[in-house]
C-alpha positions as CSV (number, residue, x, y, z in Angstrom):
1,X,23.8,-9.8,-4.4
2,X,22.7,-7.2,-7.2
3,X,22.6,-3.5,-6.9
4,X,18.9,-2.8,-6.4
5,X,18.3,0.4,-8.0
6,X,15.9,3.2,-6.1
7,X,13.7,5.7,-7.2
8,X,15.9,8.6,-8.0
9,X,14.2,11.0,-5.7
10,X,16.7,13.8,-6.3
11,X,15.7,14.3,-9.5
12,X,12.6,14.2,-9.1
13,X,12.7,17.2,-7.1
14,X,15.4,18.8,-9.1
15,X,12.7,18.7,-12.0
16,X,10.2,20.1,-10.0
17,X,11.9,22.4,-8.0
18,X,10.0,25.6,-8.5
19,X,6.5,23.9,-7.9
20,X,7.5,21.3,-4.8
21,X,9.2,24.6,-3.0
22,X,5.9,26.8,-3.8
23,X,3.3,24.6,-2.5
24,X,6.1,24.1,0.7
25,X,5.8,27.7,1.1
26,X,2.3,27.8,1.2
27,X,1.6,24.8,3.1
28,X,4.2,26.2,5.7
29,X,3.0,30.3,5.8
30,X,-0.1,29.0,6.3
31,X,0.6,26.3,9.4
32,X,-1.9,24.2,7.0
33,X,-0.7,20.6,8.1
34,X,-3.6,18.7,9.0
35,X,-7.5,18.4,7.6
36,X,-7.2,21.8,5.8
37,X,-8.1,22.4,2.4
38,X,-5.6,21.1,0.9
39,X,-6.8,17.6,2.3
40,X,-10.2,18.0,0.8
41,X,-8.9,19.4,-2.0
42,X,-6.7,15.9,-2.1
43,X,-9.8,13.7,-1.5
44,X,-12.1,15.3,-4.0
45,X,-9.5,15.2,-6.7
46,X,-8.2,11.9,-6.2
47,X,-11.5,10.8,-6.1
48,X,-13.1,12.6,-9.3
49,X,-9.4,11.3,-11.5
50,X,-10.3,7.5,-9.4
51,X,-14.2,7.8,-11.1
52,X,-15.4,7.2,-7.6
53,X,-17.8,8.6,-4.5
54,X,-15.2,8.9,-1.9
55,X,-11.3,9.0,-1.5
56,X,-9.8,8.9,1.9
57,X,-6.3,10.8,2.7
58,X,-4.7,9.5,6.0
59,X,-1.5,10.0,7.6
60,X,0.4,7.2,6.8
61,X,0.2,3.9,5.1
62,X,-0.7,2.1,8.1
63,X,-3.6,4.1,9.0
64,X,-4.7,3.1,5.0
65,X,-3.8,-0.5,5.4
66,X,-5.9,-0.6,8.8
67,X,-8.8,1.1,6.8
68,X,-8.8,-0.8,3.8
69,X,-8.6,-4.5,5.9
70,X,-11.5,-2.9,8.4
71,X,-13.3,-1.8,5.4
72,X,-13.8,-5.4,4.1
73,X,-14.6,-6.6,7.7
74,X,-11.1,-8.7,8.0
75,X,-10.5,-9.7,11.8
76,X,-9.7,-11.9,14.3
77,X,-9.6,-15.4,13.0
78,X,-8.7,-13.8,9.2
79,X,-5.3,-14.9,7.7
80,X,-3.7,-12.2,5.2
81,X,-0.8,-13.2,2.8
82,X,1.7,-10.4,2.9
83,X,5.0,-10.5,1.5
84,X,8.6,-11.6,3.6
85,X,10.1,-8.7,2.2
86,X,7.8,-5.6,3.7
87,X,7.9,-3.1,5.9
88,X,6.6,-3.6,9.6
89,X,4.1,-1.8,9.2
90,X,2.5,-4.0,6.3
91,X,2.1,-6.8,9.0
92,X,1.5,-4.3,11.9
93,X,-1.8,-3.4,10.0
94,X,-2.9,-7.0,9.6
95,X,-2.1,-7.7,13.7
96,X,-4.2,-4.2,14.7
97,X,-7.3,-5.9,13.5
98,X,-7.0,-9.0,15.0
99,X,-6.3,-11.2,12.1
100,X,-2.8,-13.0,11.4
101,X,-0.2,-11.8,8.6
102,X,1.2,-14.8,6.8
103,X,4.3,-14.2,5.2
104,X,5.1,-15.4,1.6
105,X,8.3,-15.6,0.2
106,X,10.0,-13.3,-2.6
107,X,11.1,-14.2,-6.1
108,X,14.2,-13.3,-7.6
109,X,12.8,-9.9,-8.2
110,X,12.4,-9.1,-4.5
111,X,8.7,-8.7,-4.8
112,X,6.2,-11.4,-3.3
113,X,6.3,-15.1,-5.2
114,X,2.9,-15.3,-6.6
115,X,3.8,-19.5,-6.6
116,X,4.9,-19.7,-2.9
117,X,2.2,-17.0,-1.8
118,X,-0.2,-19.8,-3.4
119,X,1.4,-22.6,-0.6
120,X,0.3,-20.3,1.9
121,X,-3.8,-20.3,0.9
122,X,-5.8,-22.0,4.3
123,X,-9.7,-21.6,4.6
124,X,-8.8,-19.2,7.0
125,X,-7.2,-16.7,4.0
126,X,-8.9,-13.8,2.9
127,X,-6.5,-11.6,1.3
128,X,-3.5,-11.5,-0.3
129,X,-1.2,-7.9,0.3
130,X,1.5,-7.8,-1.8
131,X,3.9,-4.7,-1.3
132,X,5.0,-2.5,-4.3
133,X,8.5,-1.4,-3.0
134,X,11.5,1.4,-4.2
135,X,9.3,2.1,-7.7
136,X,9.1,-1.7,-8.5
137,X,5.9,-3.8,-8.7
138,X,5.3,-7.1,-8.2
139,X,3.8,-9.2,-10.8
140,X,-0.1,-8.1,-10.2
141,X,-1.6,-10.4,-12.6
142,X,-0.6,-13.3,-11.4
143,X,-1.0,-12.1,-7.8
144,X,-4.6,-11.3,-9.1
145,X,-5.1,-14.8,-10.3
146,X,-4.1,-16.2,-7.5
147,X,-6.8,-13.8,-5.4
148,X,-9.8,-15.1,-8.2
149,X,-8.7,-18.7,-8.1
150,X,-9.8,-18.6,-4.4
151,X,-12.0,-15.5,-4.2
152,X,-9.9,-13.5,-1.9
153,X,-9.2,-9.8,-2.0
């Protein structure tokens, strides 16, 4: 099997050292860990750079997931296409509102096969959730294809 490479997070930091351990600092003197400023701060500039009304920060990514899926009224009796290689979590969100993760199978790439995710289409599928993972993407367009060819999200 192939080296997969990861996103070189030490670098990252190394790069941007000086700013990362400032806004630590201040985070940290000021005990400012959850809904403070910073979060609305978050919202309304992720938000204005999205061109939209609202933007949502949560903990974690299954808190979004669950959002998102409640958001477009996906439940018991949905089916949502979700990729074999994921974390729990990505099938965790689709369980904790009621509707049933179906897993597709990967591609060579490790990211989600847009042809066997395409197998797993019932009348009972609503969405397809493909998981971007370690930097990489899967191939969107034809993921999105797939989602128009039967109108699901």
């Amino acid at each position: 099997m192939p080296d997969i490479p990861f996103f070189n997070y030490p670098a990252i930091y190394k790069r941007y050292e000086a700013e990362f351990d400032a806004i630590f600092k201040d985070v940290c003197s000021r005990g400012a860990y959850i809904l403070q400023r910073d979060l609305e701060e978050f919202e309304t500039d992720l938000a204005r750079f999205l061109n939209v009304r609202h933007a949502l920060g949560v903990a974690d990514g299954t808190n979004a997931m669950v959002i998102g899926l409640k958001a477009h009224d996906i439940g018991p009796g949905d089916e949502v296409i979700i990729a074999s290689h994921t974390y729990i979590a990505t099938a965790a969100a689709v369980h904790m509102v009621g509707a049933t993760p179906v897993f597709a199978d990967i591609g060579e790439d490790y990211m989600m096969s847009a042809a066997d995710a395409t197998k797993r289409v019932t009348p009972k599928t609503r969405a397809i959730m493909p998981t971007q993972l370690n930097g990489r993407c899967c191939n969107m367009d034809e993921i999105q294809a797939l989602a128009d060819a039967h109108g699901l999200l």
